[in-house]
NUMIMAR-470879 format. One record per residue (C-alpha): residue in three letters; x, y, z. Coordinates in steps of 0.1 Angstrom, whole numbers, plus 5000, padded with zeros to 4 digits. Example, Ala and Ser with C-alpha at 12.3 -4.5 7.8 and 13.67 -1.06 7.14 Angstrom:
// residues 2
@rest:ALA&u:5123&v:4955&w:5078
@rest:SER&u:5137&v:4989&w:5071
// end
This chain:
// residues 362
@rest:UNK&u:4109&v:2760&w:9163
@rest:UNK&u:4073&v:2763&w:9150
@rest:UNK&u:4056&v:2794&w:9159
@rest:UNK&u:4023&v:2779&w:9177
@rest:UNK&u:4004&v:2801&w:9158
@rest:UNK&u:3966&v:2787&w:9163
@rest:UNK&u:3951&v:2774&w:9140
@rest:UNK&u:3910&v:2794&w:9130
@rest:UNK&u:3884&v:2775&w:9144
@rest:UNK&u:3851&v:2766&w:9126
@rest:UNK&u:3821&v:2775&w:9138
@rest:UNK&u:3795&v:2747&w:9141
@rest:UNK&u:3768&v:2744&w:9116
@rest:UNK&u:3743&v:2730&w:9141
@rest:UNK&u:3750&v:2692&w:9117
@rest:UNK&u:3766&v:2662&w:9138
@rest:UNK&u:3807&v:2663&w:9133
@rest:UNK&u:3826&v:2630&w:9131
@rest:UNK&u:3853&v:2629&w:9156
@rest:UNK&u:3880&v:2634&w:9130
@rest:UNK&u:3856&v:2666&w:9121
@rest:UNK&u:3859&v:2677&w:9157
@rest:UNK&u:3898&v:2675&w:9161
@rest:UNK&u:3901&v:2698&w:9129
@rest:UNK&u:3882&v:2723&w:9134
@rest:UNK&u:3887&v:2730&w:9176
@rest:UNK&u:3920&v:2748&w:9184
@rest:UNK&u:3951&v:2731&w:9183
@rest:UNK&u:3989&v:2733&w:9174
@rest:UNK&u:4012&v:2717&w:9153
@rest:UNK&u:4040&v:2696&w:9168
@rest:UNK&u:4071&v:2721&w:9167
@rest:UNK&u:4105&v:2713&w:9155
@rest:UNK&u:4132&v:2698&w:9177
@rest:UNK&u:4152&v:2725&w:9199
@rest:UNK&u:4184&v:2733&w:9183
@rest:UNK&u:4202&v:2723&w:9218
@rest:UNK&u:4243&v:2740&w:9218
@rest:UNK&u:4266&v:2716&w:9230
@rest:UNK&u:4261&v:2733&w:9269
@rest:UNK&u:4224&v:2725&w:9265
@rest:UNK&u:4235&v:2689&w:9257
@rest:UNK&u:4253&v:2687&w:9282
@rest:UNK&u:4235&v:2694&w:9312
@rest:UNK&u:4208&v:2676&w:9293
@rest:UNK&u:4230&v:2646&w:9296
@rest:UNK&u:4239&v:2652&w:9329
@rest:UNK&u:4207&v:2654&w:9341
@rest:UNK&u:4193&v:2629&w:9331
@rest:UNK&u:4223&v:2602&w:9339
@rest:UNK&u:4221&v:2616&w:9373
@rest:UNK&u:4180&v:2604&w:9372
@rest:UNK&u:4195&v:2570&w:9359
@rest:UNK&u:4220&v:2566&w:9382
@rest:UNK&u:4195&v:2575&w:9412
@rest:UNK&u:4169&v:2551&w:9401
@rest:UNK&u:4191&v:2524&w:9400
@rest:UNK&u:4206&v:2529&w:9436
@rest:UNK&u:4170&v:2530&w:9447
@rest:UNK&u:4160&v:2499&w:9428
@rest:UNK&u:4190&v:2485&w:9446
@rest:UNK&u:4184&v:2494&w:9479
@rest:UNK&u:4147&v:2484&w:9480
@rest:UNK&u:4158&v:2449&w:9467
@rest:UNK&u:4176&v:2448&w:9500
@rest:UNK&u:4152&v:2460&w:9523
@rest:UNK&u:4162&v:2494&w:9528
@rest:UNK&u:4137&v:2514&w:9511
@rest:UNK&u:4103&v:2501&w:9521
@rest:UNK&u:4067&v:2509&w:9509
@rest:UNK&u:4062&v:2511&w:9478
@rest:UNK&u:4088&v:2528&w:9450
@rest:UNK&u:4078&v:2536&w:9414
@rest:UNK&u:4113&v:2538&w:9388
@rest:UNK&u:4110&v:2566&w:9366
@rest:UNK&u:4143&v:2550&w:9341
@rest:UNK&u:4138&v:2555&w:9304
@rest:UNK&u:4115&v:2586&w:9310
@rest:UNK&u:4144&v:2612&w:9320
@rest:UNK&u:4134&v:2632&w:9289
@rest:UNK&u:4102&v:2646&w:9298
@rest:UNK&u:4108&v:2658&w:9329
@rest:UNK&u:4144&v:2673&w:9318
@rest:UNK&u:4133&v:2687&w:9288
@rest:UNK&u:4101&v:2703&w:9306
@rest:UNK&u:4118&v:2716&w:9335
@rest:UNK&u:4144&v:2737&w:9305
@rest:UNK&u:4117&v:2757&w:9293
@rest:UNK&u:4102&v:2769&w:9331
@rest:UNK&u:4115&v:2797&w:9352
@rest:UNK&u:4113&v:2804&w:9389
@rest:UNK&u:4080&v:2803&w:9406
@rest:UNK&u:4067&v:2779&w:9383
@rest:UNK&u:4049&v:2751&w:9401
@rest:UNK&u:4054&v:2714&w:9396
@rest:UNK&u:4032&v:2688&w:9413
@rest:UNK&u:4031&v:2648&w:9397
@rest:UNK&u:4018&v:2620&w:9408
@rest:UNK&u:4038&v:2587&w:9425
@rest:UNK&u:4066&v:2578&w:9399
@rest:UNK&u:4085&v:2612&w:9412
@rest:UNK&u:4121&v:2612&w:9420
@rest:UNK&u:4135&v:2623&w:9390
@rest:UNK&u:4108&v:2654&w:9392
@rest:UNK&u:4120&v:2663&w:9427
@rest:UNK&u:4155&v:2661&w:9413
@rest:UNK&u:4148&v:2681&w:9379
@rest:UNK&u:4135&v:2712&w:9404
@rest:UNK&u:4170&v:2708&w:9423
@rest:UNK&u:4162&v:2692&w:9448
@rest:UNK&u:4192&v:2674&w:9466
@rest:UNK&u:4198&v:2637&w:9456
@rest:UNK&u:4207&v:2628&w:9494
@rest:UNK&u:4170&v:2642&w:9510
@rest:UNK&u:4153&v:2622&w:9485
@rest:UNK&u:4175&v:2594&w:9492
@rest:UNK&u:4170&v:2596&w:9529
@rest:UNK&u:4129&v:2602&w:9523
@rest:UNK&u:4132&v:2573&w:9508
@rest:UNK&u:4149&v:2551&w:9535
@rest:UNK&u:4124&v:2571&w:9561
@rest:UNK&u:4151&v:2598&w:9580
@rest:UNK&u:4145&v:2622&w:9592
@rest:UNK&u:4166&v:2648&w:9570
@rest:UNK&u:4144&v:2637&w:9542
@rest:UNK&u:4122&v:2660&w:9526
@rest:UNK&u:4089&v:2650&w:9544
@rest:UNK&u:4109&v:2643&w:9576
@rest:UNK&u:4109&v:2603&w:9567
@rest:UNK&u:4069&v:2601&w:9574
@rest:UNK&u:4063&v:2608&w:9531
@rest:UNK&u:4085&v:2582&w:9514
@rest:UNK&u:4084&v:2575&w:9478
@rest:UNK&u:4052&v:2589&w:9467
@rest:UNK&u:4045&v:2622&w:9495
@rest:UNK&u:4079&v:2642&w:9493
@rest:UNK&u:4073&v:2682&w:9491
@rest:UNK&u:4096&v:2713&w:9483
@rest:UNK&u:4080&v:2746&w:9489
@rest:UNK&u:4112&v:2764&w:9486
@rest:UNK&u:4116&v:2744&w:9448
@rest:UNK&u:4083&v:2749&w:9440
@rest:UNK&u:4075&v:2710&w:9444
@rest:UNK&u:4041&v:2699&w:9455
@rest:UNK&u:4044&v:2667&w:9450
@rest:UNK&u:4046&v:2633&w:9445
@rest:UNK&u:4008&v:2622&w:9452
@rest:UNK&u:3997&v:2579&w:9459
@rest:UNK&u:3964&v:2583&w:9449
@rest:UNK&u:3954&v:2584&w:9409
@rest:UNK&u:3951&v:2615&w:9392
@rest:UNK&u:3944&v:2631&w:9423
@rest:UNK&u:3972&v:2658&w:9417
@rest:UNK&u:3953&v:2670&w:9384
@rest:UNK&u:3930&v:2692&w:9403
@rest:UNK&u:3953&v:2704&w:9430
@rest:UNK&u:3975&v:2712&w:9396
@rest:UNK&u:3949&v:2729&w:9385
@rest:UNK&u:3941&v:2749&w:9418
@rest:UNK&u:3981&v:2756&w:9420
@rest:UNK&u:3970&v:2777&w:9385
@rest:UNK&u:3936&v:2794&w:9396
@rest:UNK&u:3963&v:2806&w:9423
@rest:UNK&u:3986&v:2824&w:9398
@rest:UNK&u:3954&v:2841&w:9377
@rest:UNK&u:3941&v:2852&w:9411
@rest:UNK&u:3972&v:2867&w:9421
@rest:UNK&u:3978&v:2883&w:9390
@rest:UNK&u:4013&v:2868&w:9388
@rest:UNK&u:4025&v:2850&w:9353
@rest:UNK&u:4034&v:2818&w:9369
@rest:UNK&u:4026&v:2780&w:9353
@rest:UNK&u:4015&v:2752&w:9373
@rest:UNK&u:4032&v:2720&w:9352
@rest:UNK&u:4010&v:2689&w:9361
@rest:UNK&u:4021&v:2652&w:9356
@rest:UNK&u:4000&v:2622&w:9350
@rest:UNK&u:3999&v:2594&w:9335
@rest:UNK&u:3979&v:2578&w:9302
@rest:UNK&u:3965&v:2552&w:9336
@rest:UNK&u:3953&v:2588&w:9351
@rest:UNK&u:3941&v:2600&w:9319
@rest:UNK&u:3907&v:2579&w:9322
@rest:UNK&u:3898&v:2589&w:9360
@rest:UNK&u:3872&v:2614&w:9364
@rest:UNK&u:3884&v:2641&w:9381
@rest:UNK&u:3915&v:2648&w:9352
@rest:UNK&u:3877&v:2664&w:9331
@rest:UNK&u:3866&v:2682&w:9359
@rest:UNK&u:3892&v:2697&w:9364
@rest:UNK&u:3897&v:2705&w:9325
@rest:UNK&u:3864&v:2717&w:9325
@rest:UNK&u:3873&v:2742&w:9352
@rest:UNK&u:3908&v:2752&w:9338
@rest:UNK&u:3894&v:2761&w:9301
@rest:UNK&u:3862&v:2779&w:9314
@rest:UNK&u:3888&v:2804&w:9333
@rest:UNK&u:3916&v:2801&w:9312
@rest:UNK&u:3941&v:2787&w:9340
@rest:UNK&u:3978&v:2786&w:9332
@rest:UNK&u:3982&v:2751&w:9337
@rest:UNK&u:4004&v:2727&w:9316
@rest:UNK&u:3990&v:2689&w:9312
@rest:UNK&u:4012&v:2665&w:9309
@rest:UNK&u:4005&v:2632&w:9301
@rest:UNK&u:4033&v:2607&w:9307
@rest:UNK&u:4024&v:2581&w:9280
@rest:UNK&u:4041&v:2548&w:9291
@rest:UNK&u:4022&v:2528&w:9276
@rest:UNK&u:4009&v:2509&w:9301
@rest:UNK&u:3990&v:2517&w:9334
@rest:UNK&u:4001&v:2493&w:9351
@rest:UNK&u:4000&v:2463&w:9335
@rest:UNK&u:3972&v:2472&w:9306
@rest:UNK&u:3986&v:2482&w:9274
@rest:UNK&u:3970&v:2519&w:9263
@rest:UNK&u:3950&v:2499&w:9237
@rest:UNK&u:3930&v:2476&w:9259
@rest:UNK&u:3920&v:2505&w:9285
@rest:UNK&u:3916&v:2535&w:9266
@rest:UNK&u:3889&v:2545&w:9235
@rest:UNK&u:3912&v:2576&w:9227
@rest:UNK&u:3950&v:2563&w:9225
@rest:UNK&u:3957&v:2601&w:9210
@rest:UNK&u:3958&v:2615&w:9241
@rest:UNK&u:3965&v:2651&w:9230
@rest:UNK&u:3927&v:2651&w:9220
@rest:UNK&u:3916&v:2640&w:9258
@rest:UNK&u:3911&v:2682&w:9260
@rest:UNK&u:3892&v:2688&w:9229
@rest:UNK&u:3860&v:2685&w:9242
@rest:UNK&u:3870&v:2715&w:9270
@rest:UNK&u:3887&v:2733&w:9238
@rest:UNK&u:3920&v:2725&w:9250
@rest:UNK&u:3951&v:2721&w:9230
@rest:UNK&u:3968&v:2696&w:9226
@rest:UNK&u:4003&v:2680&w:9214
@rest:UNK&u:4019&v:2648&w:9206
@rest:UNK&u:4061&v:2650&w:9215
@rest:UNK&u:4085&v:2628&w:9212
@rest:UNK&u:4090&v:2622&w:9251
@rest:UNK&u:4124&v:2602&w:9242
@rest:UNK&u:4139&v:2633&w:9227
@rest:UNK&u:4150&v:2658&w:9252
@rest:UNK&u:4155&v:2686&w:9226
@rest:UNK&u:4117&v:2677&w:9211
@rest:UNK&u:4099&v:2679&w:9250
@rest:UNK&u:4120&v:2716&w:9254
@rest:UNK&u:4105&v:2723&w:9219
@rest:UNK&u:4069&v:2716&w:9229
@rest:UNK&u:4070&v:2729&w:9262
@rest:UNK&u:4085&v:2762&w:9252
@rest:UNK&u:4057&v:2767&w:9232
@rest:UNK&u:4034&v:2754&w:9256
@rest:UNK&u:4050&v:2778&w:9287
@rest:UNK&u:4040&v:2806&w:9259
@rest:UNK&u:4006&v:2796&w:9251
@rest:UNK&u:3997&v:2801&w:9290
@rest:UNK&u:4017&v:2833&w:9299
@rest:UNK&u:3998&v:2848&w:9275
@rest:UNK&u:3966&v:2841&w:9291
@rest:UNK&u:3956&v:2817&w:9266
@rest:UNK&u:3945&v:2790&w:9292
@rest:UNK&u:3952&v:2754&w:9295
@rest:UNK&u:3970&v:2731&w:9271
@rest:UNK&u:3979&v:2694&w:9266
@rest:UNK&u:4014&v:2674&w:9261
@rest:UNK&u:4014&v:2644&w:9256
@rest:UNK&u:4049&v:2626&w:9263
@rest:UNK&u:4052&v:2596&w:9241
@rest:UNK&u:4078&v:2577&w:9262
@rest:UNK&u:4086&v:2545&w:9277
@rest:UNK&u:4098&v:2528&w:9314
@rest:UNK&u:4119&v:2501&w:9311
@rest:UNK&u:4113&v:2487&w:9344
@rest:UNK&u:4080&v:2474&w:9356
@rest:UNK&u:4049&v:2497&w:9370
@rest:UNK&u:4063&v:2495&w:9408
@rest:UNK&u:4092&v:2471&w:9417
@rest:UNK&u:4064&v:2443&w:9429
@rest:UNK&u:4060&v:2441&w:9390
@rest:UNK&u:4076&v:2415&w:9370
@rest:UNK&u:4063&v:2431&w:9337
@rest:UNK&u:4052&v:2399&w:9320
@rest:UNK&u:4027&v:2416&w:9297
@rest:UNK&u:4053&v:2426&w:9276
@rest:UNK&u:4085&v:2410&w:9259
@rest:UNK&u:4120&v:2411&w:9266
@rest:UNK&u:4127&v:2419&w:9232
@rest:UNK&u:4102&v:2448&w:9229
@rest:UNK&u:4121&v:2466&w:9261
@rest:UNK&u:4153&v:2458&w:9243
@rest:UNK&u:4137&v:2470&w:9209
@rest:UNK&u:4132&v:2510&w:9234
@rest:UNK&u:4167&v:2509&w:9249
@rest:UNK&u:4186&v:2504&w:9215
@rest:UNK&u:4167&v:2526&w:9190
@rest:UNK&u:4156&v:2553&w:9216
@rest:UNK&u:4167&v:2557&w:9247
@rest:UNK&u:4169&v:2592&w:9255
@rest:UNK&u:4204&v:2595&w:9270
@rest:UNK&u:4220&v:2574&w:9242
@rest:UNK&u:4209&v:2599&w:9221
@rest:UNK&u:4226&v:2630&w:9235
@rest:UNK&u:4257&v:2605&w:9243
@rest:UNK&u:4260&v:2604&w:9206
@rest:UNK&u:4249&v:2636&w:9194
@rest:UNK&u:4279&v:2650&w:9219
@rest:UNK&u:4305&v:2624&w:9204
@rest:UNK&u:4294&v:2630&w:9170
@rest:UNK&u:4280&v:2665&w:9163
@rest:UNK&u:4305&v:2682&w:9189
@rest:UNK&u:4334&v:2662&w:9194
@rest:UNK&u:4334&v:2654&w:9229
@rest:UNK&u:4352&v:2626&w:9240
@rest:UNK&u:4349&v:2590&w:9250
@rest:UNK&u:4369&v:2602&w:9288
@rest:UNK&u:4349&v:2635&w:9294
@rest:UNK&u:4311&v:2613&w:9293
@rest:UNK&u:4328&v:2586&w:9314
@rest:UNK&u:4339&v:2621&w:9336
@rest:UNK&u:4302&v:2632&w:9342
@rest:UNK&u:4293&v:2594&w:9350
@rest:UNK&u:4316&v:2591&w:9376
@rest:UNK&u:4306&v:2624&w:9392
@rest:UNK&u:4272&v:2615&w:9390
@rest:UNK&u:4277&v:2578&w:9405
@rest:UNK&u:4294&v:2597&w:9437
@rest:UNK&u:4265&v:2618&w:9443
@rest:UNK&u:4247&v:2590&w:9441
@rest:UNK&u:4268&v:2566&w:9461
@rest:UNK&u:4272&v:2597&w:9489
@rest:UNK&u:4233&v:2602&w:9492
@rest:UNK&u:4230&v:2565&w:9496
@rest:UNK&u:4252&v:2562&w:9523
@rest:UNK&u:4238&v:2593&w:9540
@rest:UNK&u:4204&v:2580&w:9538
@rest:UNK&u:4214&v:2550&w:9553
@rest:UNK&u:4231&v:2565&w:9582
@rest:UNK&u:4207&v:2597&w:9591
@rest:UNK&u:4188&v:2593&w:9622
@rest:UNK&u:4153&v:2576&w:9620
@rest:UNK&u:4125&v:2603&w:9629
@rest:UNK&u:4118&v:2607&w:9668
@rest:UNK&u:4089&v:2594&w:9678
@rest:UNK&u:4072&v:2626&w:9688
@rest:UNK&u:4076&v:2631&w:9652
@rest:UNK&u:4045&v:2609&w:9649
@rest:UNK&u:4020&v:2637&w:9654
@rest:UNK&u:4031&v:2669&w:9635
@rest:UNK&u:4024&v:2679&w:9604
@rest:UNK&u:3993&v:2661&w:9605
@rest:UNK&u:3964&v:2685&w:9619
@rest:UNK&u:3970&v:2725&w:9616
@rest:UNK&u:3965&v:2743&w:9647
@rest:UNK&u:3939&v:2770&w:9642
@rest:UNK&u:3934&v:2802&w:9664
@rest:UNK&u:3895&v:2808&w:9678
@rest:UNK&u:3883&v:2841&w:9663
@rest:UNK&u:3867&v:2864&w:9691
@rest:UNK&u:3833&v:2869&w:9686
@rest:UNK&u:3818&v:2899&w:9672
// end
């Protein structure tokens, strides 16, 4: 893997710099070098991320029958990022996202069948069955979130990090948004804020391609996303967010760059969701043949499927092994979620106001 070594930055001459000017001479890093990933790391890779497919698609499943209401946002074809990411962080690292988050509550370890149920609103899901899809938390995993509203988890990200430099631990806060989230106003505050005190926070930008239904190009005057700090003299990177071993790569390097007291940097995934921005979305601003085009040249669990049959041997019966393991977890935290109790309703009114004690007056 590349070393990360930073590049010497050129001081200004007082002349007006072109933006292509401006990207060379602030500080940034190259794009490292795949991780060399053993045949282990491949396989809980692969794991992993099937287990993200497989939930997904019991989701999709149960929303199409009524089950799951609200509103629920697929994370399938992005496993990569959030897998490879999640490798390269250690305990008491923070991770908060915004609302296409299951796979992120199941990367951090949390159980497949409390999602489930937060999903189907019972009340042995994560948020009691009052969060649902998008406002599930973990403190005990580190989670904060799942967040509705558009890049609103950027600065709470970013506050999650002021935490860890004020405590004088050498935690990261990992924050999750998307290239939609990118453009919203608060993301540059809150860069602004994270640079000028050299935060350990990780952006990263979840490059789908489309926010929604707008195609990067239409909505966005800087596609290279990576430069969206440089203004803030953050770093930034471009990865390969279909390429497990290239996000563990970037995001070793990245983990590095802020426990080091270096400040903020920028990842941004390059990846791609094969289902539409919510399951209300038929996708019609794209073709068929341009999904297909993702799924056969680069889906990121094909890959590691055949890097493990290839490269190390394993067989055809052990990957159909793992798949049936994972559909039973699956299939068992569907049922459960359709079975657990419905919240009571004197569930309505806690955990919405804090009770505070009256101090005594001096």
């Amino acid at each position: 893997m590349a070393s990360g070594k930073q590049k010497s930055s050129v001081q200004s001459t007082g002349a007006t710099a072109s933006s292509s000017e401006i990207v060379k001479t602030l500080e940034h890093f190259d794009t490292p070098a795949p991780a060399d990933f053993t045949k282990e790391d491949d396989l809980a890779a692969y794991r992993e991320m099937l287990l993200m497919r497989r939930f997904e698609e019991k989701a999709g499943q149960l929303y199409g029958m009524g089950v799951i209401g609200g509103f629920c946002h697929l994370y399938i074809g992005q496993e990569a990022v959030v897998v490879g990411v999640q490798a390269a962080l250690k305990d008491g690292d923070q991770i908060i996202t915004a609302y296409r988050d299951h796979a992120h509550m199941l990367a951090t370890g949390m159980e497949a069948r409390g999602v489930m149920a937060e999903l189907t609103g019972r009340r042995s899901g994560y948020s009691r069955g009052k969060g649902g899809s998008m406002h599930m938390f973990s403190k005990e995993k580190n989670f904060y979130g799942g967040h509705g509203i558009v890049g609103a988890q950027v600065p709470i990200g970013t506050g999650l990090a002021f935490a860890n430099a004020y405590r004088g631990n050498d935690s990261v806060s990992v924050t999750y948004f998307g290239d939609g989230a990118a453009n919203q106003g608060q993301v540059y505050e809150a860069f602004n804020m994270a640079s000028l005190w050299k935060l350990p926070v990780i952006y990263v930008i979840e490059n789908n391609r489309y926010a929604m239904g707008t195609a990067v190009s239409r909505a966005s005057a800087e596609t290279n996303f990576a430069h969206r700090g440089l203004s803030f003299k953050i770093p930034g990177i471009q990865v390969d967010g279909m390429d497990v071993r290239a996000v563990k790569a970037a995001a070793d390097l990245a983990v590095e760059h802020c426990r080091g007291g270096n400040g903020p940097i920028i990842l941004e995934m390059m990846t791609y969701r094969y289902r539409g921005h919510s399951m209300s979305d038929p996708a019609k601003y794209r073709t068929r043949e341009e999904v297909q085009k993702m799924r056969s040249e680069s889906d990121p669990i094909e890959q590691v499927r055949q890097r493990l049959m290839e490269r190390f041997n394993v067989g055809e019966d052990e990957l159909k092994g793992i798949d049936r393991e994972v559909r039973d977890i699956v299939a068992e935290a569907a049922d459960f979620a359709q079975n657990d109790p419905e919240p009571d309703a004197s569930e309505l009114w806690t955990d919405v106001y804090a009770e505070s004690v009256p101090q005594s007056a001096n």
